[in-house]
Biopython code that builds the backbone (N, CA, C, O; Angstrom):
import numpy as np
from Bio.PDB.StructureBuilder import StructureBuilder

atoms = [
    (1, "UNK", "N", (0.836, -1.178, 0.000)),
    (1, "UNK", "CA", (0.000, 0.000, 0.000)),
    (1, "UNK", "C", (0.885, 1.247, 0.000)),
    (1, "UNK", "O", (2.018, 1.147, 0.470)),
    (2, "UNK", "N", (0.516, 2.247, -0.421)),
    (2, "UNK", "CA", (0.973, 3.971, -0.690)),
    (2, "UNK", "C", (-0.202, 4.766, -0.112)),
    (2, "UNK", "O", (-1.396, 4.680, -0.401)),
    (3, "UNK", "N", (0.503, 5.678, 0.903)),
    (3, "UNK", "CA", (0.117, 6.904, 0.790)),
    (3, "UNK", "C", (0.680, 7.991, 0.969)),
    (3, "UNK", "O", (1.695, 8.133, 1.650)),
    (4, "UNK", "N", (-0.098, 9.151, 0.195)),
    (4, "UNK", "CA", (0.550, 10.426, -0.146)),
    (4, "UNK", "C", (0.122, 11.496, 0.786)),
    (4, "UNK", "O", (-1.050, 11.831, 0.957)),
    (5, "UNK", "N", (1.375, 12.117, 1.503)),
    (5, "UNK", "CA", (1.175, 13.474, 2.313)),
    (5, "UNK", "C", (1.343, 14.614, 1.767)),
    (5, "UNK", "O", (2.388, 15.039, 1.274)),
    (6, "UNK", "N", (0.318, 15.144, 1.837)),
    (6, "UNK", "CA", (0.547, 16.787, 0.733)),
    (6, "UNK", "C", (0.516, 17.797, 1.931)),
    (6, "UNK", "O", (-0.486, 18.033, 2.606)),
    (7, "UNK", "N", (1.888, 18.423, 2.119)),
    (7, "UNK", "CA", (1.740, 19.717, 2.540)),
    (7, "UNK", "C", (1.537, 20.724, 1.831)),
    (7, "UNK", "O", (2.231, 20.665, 0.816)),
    (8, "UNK", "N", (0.386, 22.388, 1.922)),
    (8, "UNK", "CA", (0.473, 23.617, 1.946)),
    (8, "UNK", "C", (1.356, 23.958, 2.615)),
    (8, "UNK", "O", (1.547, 23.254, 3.607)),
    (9, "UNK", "N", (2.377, 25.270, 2.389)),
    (9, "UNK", "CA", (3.304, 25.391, 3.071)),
    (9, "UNK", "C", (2.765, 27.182, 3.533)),
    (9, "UNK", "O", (2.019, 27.813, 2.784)),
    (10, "UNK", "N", (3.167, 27.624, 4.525)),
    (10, "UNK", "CA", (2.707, 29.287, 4.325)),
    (10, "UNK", "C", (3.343, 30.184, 3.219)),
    (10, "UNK", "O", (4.016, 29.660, 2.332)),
    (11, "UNK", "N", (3.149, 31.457, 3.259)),
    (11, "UNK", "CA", (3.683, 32.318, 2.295)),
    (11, "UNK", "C", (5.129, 32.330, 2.340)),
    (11, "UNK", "O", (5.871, 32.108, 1.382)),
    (12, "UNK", "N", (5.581, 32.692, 3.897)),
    (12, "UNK", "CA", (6.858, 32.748, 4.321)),
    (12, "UNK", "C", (7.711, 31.915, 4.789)),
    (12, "UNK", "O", (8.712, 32.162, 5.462)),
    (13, "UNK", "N", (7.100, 30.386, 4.240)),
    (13, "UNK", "CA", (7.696, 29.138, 4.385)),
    (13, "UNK", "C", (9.497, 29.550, 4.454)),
    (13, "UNK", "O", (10.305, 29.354, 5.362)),
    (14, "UNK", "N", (9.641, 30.068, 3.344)),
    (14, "UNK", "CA", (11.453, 30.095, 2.938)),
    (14, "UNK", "C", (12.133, 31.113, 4.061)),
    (14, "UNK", "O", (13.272, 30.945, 4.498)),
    (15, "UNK", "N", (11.296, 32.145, 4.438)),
    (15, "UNK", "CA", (12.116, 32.944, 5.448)),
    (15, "UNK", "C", (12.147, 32.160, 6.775)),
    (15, "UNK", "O", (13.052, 32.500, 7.538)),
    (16, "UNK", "N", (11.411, 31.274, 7.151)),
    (16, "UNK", "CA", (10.856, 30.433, 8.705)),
    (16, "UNK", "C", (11.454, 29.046, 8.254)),
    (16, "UNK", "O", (11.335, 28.233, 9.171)),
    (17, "UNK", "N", (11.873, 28.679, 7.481)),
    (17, "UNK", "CA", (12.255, 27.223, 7.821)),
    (17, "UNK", "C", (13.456, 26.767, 8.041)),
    (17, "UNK", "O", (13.730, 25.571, 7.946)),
    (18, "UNK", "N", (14.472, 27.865, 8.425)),
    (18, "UNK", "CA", (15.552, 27.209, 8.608)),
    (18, "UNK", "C", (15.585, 26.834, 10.115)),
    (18, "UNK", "O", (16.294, 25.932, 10.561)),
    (19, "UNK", "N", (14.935, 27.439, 10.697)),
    (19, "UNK", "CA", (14.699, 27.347, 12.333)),
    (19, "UNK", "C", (14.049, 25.179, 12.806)),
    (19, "UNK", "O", (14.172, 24.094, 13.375)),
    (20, "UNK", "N", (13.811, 25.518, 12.481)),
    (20, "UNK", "CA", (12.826, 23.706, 11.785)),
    (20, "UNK", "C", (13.467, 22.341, 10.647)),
    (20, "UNK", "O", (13.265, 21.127, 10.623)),
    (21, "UNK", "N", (14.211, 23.176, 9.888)),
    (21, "UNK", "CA", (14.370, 22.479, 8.916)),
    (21, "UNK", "C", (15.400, 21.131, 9.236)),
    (21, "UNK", "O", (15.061, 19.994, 8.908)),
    (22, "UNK", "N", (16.510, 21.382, 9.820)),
    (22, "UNK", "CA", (16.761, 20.309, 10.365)),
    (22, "UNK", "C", (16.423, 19.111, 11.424)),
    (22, "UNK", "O", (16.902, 17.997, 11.639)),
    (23, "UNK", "N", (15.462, 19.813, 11.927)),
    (23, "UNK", "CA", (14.824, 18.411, 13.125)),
    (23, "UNK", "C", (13.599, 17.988, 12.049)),
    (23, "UNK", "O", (13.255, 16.835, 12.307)),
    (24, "UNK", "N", (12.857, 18.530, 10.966)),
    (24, "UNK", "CA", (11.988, 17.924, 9.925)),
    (24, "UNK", "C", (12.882, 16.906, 9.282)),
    (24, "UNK", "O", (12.398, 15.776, 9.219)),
    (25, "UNK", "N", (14.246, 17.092, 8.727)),
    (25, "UNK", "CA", (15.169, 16.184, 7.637)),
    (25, "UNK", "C", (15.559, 15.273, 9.009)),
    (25, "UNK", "O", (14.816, 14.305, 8.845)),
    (26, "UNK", "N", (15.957, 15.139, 9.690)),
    (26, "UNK", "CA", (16.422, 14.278, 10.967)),
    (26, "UNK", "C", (14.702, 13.083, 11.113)),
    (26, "UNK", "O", (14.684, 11.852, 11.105)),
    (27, "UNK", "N", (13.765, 13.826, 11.204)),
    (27, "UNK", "CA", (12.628, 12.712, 11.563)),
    (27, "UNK", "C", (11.930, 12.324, 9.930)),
    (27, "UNK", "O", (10.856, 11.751, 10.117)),
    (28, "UNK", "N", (12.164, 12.439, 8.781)),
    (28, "UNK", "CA", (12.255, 12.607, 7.694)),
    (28, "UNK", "C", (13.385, 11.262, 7.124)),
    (28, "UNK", "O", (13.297, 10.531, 6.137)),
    (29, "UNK", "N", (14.195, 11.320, 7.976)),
    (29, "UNK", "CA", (15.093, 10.097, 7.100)),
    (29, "UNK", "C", (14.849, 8.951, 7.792)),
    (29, "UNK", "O", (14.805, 7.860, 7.224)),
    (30, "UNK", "N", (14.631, 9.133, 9.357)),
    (30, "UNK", "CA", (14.607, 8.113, 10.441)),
    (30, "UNK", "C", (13.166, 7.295, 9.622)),
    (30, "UNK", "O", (13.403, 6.087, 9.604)),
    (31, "UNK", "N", (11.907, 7.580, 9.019)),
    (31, "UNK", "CA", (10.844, 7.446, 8.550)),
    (31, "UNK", "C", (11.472, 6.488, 7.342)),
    (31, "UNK", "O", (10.859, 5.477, 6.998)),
    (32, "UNK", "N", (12.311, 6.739, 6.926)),
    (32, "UNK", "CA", (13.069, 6.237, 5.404)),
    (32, "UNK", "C", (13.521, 4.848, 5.801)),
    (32, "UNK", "O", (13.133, 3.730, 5.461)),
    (33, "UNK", "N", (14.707, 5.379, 6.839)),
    (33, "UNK", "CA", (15.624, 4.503, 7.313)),
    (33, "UNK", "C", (14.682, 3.367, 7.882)),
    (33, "UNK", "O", (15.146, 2.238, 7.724)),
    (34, "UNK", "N", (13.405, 3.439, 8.539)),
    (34, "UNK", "CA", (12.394, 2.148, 8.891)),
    (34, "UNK", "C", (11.684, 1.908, 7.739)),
    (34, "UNK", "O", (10.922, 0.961, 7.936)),
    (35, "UNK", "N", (11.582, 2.415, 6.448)),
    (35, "UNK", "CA", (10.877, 1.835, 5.257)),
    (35, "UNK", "C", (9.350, 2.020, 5.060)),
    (35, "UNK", "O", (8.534, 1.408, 4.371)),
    (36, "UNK", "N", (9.207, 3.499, 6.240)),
    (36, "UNK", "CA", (7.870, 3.563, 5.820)),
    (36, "UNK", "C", (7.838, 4.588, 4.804)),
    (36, "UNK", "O", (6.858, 4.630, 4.060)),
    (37, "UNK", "N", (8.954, 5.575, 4.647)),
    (37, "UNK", "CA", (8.746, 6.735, 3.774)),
    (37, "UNK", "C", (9.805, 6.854, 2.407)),
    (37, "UNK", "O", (10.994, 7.119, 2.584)),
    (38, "UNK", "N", (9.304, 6.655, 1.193)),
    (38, "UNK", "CA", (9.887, 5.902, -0.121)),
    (38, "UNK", "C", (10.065, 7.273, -0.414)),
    (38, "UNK", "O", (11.285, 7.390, -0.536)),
    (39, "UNK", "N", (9.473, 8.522, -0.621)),
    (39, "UNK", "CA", (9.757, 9.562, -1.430)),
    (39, "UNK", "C", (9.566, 11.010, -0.503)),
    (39, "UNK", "O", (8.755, 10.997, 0.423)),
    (40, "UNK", "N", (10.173, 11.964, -0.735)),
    (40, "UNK", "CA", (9.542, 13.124, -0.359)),
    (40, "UNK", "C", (9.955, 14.413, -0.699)),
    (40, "UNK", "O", (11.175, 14.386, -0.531)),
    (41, "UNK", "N", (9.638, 15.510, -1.077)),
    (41, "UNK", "CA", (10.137, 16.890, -1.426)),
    (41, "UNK", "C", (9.400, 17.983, -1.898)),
    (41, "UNK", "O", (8.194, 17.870, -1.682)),
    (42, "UNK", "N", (9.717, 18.916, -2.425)),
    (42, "UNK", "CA", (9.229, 20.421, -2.542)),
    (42, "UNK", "C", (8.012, 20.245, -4.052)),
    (42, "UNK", "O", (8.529, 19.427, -4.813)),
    (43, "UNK", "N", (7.208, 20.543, -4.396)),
    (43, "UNK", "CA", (6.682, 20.823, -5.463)),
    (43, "UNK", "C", (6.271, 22.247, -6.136)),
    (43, "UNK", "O", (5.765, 23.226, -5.587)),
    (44, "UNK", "N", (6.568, 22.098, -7.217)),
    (44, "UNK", "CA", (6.610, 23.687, -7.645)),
    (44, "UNK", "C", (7.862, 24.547, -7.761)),
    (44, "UNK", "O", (8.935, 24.205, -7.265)),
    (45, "UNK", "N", (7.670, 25.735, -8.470)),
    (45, "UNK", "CA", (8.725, 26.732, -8.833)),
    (45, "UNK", "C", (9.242, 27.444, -7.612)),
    (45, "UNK", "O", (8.532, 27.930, -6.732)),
    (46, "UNK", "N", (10.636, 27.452, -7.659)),
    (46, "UNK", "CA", (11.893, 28.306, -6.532)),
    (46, "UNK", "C", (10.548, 28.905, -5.349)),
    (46, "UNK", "O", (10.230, 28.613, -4.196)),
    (47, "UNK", "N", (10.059, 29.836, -6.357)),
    (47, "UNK", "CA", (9.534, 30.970, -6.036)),
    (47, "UNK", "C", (7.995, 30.977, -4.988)),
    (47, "UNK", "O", (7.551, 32.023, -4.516)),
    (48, "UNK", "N", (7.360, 29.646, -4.774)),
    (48, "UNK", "CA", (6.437, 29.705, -4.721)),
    (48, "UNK", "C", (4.900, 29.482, -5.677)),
    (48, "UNK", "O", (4.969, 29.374, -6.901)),
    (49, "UNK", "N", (3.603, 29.437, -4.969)),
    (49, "UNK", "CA", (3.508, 28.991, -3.518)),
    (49, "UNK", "C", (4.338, 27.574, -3.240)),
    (49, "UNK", "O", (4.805, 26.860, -4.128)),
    (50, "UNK", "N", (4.397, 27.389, -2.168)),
    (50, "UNK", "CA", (5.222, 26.047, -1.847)),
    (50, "UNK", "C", (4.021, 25.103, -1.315)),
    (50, "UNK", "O", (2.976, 25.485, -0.788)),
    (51, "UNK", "N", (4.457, 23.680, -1.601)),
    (51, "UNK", "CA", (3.714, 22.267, -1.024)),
    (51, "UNK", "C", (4.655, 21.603, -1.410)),
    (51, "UNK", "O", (5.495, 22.024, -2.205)),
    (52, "UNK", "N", (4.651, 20.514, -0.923)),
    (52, "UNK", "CA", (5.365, 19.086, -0.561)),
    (52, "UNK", "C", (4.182, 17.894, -0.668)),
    (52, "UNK", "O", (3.051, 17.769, -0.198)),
    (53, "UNK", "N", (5.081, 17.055, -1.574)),
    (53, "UNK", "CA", (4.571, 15.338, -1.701)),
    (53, "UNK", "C", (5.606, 14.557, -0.544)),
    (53, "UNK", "O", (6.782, 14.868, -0.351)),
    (54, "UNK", "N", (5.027, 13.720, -0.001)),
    (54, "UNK", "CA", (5.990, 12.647, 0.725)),
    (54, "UNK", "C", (5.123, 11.571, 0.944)),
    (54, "UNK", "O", (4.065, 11.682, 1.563)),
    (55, "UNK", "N", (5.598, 10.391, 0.386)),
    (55, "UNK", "CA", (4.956, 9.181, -0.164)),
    (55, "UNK", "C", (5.659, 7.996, 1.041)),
    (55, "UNK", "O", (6.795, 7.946, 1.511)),
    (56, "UNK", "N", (4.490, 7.151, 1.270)),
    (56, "UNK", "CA", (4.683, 6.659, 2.169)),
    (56, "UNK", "C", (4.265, 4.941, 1.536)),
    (56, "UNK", "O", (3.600, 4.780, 0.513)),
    (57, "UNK", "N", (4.762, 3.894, 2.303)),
    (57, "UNK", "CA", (4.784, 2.814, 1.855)),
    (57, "UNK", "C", (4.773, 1.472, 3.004)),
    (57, "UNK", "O", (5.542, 1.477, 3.966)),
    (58, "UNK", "N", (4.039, 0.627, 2.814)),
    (58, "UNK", "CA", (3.634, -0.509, 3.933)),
    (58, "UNK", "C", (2.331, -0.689, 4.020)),
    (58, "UNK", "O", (1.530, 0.146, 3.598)),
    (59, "UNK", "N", (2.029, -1.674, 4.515)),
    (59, "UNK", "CA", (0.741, -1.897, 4.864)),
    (59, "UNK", "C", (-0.148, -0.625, 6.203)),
    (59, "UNK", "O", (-1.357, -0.412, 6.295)),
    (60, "UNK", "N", (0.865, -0.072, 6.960)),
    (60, "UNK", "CA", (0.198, 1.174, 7.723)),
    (60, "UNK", "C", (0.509, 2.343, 7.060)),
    (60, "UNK", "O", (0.474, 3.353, 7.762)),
    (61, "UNK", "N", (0.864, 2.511, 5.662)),
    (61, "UNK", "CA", (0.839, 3.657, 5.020)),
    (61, "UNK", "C", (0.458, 4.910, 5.656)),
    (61, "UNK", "O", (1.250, 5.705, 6.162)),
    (62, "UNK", "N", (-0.826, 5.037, 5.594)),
    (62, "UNK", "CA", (-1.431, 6.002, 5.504)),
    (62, "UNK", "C", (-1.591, 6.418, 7.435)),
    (62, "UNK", "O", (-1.791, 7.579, 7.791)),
    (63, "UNK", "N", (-1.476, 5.410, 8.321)),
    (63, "UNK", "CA", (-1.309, 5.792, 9.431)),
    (63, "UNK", "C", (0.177, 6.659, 9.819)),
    (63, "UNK", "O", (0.316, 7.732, 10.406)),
    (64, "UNK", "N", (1.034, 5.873, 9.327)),
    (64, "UNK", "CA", (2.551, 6.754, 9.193)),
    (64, "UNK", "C", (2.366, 7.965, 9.018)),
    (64, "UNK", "O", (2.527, 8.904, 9.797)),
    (65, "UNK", "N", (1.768, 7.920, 7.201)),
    (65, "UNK", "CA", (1.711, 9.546, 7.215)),
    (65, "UNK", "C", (0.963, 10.399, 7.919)),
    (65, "UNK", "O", (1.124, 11.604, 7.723)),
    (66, "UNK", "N", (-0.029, 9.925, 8.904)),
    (66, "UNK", "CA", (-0.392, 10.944, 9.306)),
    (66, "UNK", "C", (0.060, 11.050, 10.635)),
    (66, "UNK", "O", (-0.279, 12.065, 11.243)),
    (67, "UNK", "N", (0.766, 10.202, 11.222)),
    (67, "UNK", "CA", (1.000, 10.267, 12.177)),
    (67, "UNK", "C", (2.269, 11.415, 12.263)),
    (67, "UNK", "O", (2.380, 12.351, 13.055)),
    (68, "UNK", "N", (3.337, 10.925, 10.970)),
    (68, "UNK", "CA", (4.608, 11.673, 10.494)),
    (68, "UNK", "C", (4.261, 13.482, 10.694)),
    (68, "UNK", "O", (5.080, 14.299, 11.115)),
    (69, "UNK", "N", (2.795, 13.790, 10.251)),
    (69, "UNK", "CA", (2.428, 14.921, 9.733)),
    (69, "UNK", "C", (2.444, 15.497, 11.362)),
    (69, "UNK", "O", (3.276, 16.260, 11.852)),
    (70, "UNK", "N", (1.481, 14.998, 11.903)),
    (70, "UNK", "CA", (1.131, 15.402, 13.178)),
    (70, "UNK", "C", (2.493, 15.624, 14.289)),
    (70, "UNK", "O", (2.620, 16.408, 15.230)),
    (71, "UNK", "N", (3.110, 14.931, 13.921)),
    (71, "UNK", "CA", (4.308, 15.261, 14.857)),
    (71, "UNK", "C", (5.875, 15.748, 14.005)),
    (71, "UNK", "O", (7.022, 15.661, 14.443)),
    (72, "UNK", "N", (5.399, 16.267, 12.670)),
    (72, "UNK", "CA", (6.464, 17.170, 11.757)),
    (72, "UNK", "C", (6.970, 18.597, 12.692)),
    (72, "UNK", "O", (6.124, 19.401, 13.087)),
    (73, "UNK", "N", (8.224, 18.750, 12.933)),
    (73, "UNK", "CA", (8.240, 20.059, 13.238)),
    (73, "UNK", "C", (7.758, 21.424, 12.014)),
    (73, "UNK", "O", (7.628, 22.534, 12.529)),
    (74, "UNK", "N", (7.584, 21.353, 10.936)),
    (74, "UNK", "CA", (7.664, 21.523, 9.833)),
    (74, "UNK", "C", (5.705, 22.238, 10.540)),
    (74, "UNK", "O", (5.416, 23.334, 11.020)),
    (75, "UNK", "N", (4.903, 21.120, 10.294)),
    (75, "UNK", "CA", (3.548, 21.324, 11.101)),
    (75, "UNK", "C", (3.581, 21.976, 12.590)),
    (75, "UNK", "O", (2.966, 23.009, 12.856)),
    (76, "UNK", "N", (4.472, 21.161, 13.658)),
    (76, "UNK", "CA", (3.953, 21.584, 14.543)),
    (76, "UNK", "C", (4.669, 22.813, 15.019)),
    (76, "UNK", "O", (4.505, 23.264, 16.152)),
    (77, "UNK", "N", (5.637, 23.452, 13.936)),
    (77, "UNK", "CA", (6.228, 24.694, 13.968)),
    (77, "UNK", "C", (5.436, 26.193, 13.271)),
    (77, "UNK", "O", (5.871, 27.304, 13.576)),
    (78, "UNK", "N", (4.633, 26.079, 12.630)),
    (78, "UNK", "CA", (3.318, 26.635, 11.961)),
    (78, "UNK", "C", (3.781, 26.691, 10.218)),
    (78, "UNK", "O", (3.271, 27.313, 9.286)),
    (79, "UNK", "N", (4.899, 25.806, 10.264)),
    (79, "UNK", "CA", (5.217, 26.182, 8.476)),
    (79, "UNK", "C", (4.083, 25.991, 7.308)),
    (79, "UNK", "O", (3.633, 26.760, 6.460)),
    (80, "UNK", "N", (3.790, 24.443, 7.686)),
    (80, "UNK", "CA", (2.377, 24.044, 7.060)),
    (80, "UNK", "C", (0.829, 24.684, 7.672)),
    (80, "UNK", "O", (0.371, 24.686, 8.814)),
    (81, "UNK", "N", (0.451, 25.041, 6.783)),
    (81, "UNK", "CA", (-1.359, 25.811, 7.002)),
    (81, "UNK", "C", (-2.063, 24.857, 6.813)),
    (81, "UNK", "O", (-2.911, 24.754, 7.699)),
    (82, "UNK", "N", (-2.156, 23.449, 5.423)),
    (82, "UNK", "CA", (-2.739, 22.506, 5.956)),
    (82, "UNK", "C", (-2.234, 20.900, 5.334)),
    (82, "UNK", "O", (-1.292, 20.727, 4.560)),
    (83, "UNK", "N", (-2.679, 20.365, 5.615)),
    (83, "UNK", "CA", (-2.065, 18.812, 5.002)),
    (83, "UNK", "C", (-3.063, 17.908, 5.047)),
    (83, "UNK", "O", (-4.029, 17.758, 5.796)),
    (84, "UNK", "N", (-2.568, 17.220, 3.918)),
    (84, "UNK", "CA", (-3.748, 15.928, 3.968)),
    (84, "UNK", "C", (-3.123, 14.699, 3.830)),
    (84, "UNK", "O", (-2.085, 14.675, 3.168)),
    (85, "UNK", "N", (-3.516, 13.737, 4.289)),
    (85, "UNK", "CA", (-2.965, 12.412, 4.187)),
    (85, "UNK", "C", (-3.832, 11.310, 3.460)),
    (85, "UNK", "O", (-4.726, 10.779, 4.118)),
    (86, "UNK", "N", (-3.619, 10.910, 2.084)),
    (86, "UNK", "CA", (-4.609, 9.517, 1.390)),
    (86, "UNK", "C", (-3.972, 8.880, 1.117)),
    (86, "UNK", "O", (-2.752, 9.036, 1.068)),
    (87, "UNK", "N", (-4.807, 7.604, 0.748)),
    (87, "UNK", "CA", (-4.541, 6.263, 0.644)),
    (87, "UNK", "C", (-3.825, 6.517, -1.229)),
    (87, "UNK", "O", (-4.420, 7.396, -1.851)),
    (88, "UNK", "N", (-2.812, 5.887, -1.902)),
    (88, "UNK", "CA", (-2.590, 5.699, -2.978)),
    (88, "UNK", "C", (-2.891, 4.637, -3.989)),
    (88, "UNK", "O", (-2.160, 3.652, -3.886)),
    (89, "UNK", "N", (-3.706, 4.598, -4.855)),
    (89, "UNK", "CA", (-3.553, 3.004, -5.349)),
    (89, "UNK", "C", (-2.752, 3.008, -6.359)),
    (89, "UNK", "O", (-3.134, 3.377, -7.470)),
    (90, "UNK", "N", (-1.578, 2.616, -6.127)),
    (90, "UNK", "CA", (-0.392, 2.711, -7.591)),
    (90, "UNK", "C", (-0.169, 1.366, -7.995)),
    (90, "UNK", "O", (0.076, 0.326, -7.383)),
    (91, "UNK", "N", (-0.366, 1.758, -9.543)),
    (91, "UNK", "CA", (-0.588, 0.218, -10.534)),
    (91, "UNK", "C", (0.467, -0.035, -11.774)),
    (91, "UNK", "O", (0.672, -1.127, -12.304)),
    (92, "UNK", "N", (1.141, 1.319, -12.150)),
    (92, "UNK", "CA", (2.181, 1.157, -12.517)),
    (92, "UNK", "C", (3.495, 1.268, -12.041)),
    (92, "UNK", "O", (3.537, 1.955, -11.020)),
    (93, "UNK", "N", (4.709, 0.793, -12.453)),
    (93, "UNK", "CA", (6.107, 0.633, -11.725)),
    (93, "UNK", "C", (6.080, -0.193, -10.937)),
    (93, "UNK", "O", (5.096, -0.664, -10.366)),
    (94, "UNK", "N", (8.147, -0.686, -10.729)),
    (94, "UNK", "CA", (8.111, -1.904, -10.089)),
    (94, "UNK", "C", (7.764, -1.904, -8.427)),
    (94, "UNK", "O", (7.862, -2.967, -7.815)),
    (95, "UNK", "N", (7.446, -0.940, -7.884)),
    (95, "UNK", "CA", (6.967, -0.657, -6.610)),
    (95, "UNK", "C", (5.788, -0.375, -6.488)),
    (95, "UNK", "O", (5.509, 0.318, -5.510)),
    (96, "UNK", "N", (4.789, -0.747, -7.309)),
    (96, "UNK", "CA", (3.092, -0.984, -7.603)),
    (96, "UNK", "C", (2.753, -1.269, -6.321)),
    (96, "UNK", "O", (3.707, -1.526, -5.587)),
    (97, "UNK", "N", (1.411, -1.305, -5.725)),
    (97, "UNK", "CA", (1.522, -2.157, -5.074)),
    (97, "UNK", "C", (0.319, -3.098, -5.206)),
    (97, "UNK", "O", (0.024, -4.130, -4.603)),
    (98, "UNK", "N", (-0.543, -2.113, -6.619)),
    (98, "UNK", "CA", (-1.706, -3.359, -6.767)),
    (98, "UNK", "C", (-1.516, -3.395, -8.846)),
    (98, "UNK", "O", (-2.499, -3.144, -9.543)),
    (99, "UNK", "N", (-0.075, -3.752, -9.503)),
    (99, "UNK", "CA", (0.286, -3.922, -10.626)),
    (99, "UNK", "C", (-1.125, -4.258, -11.618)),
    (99, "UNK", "O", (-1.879, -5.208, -11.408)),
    (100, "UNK", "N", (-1.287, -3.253, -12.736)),
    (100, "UNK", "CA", (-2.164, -3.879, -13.699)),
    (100, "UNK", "C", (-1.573, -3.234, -14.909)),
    (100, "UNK", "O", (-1.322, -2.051, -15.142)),
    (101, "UNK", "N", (-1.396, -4.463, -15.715)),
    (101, "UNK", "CA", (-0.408, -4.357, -16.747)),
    (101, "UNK", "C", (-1.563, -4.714, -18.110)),
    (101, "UNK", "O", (-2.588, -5.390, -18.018)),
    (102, "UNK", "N", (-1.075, -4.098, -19.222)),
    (102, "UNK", "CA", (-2.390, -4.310, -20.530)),
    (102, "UNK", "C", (-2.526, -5.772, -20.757)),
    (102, "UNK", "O", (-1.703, -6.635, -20.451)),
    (103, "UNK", "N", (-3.808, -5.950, -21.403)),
    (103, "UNK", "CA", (-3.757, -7.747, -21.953)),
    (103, "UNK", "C", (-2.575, -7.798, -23.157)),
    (103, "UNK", "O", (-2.311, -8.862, -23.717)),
]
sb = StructureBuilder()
sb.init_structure("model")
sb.init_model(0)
sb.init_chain("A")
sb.init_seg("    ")
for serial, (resi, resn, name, xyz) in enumerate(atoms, 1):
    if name == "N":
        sb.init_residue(resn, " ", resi, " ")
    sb.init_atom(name, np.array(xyz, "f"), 0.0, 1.0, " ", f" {name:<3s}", serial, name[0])
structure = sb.get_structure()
């Protein structure tokens, strides 16, 4: 199973996150390093607005991510305004996790 955490980030994400940014990448890899979190990073231009994908993987997917979210310094520092956490159903690539390939 996959699921995807989408952060909104605030306006002034880039001036406020260096204060945060390293205890987010510190609980961010530890998430990796146990194999629940396969992907994650910035979406969009330099400039703004900012959001983040971070893709999550296992059978508690989607509990990870939200659990990840809820205790992000990133969130519980006010960077993110809001986030959502869903279930993914991915069917292509070799990390599918429900593969459907053409007849």
């Amino acid at each position: 199973m996959h699921a995807v955490l989408e952060y909104t980030y605030v306006n002034d994400y880039l001036a406020r996150r260096d204060a945060f940014r390293q205890q987010h990448l510190t609980a961010a890899w530890a998430a990796a390093e146990r194999g629940e979190l396969l992907l994650g990073g910035a979406v969009g231009a330099a400039d703004g607005p900012f959001s983040a994908l971070i893709v999550f993987t296992g059978d508690d997917a989607l509990d990870h991510a939200r659990a990840f979210a809820e205790t992000d310094p990133y969130v519980t520092g006010g960077l993110v305004e809001a986030w959502t956490a869903k279930p993914w159903t991915t069917v292509v690539g070799a990390a599918a996790s429900t593969p459907v390939r053409p007849d």
